[in-house]
C-alpha positions, 0 to 999 in steps of 0.5 A: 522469524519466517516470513509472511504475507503482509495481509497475515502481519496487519491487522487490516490492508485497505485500498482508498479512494484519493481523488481522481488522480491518486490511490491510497493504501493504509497499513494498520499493524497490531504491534510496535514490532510488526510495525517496525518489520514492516516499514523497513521491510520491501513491502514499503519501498517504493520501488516494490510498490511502483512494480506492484502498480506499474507505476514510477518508483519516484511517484510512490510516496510512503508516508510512516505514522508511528504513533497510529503503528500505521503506513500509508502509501500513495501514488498516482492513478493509472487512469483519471477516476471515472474516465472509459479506462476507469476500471475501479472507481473507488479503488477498492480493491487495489489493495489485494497486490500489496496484502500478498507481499511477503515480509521476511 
């Protein structure tokens, strides 16, 4: 199988406001068979994200949903929501990192 971005498997990739100190990813998959590509591939491990985010691998938390064939991953914001250094305030548009993953 030739590998693809994230954002060509999912059906959507989506950036979330958490609150003023998390953001939240949500992948939402077509298919048990994209699902399960995804989960096991380095799209969803943490360490892949922490580099992504500049964040510590042990902050990203990734949370499998099989029955919704959706994968959600949180981690802490770099800056609090609404501060001076707030460059995204409602985390829009974090998810654009992630989408551009590859998944072999």
């Amino acid at each position: 199988m030739a590998s693809r971005t994230l954002d060509e498997i999912a059906d959507l990739v989506r950036a979330k406001n958490a609150g003023p100190f998390w953001i939240t990813l949500d992948i939402f998959l077509p298919t048990d068979e994209a699902y399960e590509r995804v989960r096991t591939s380095d799209a969803t491990d943490p360490r892949v994200i922490a580099e992504l985010y500049r964040t510590a691998p042990e902050k990203v938390r990734v949370f499998p949903m099989p029955a919704l064939k959706a994968i959600k991953i949180s981690f802490p914001r770099p800056v609090t929501q609404g501060s001076f250094a707030d460059r995204d305030m409602h985390s829009g548009q974090q998810h654009v990192l992630l989408a551009a993953v590859e998944v072999p």
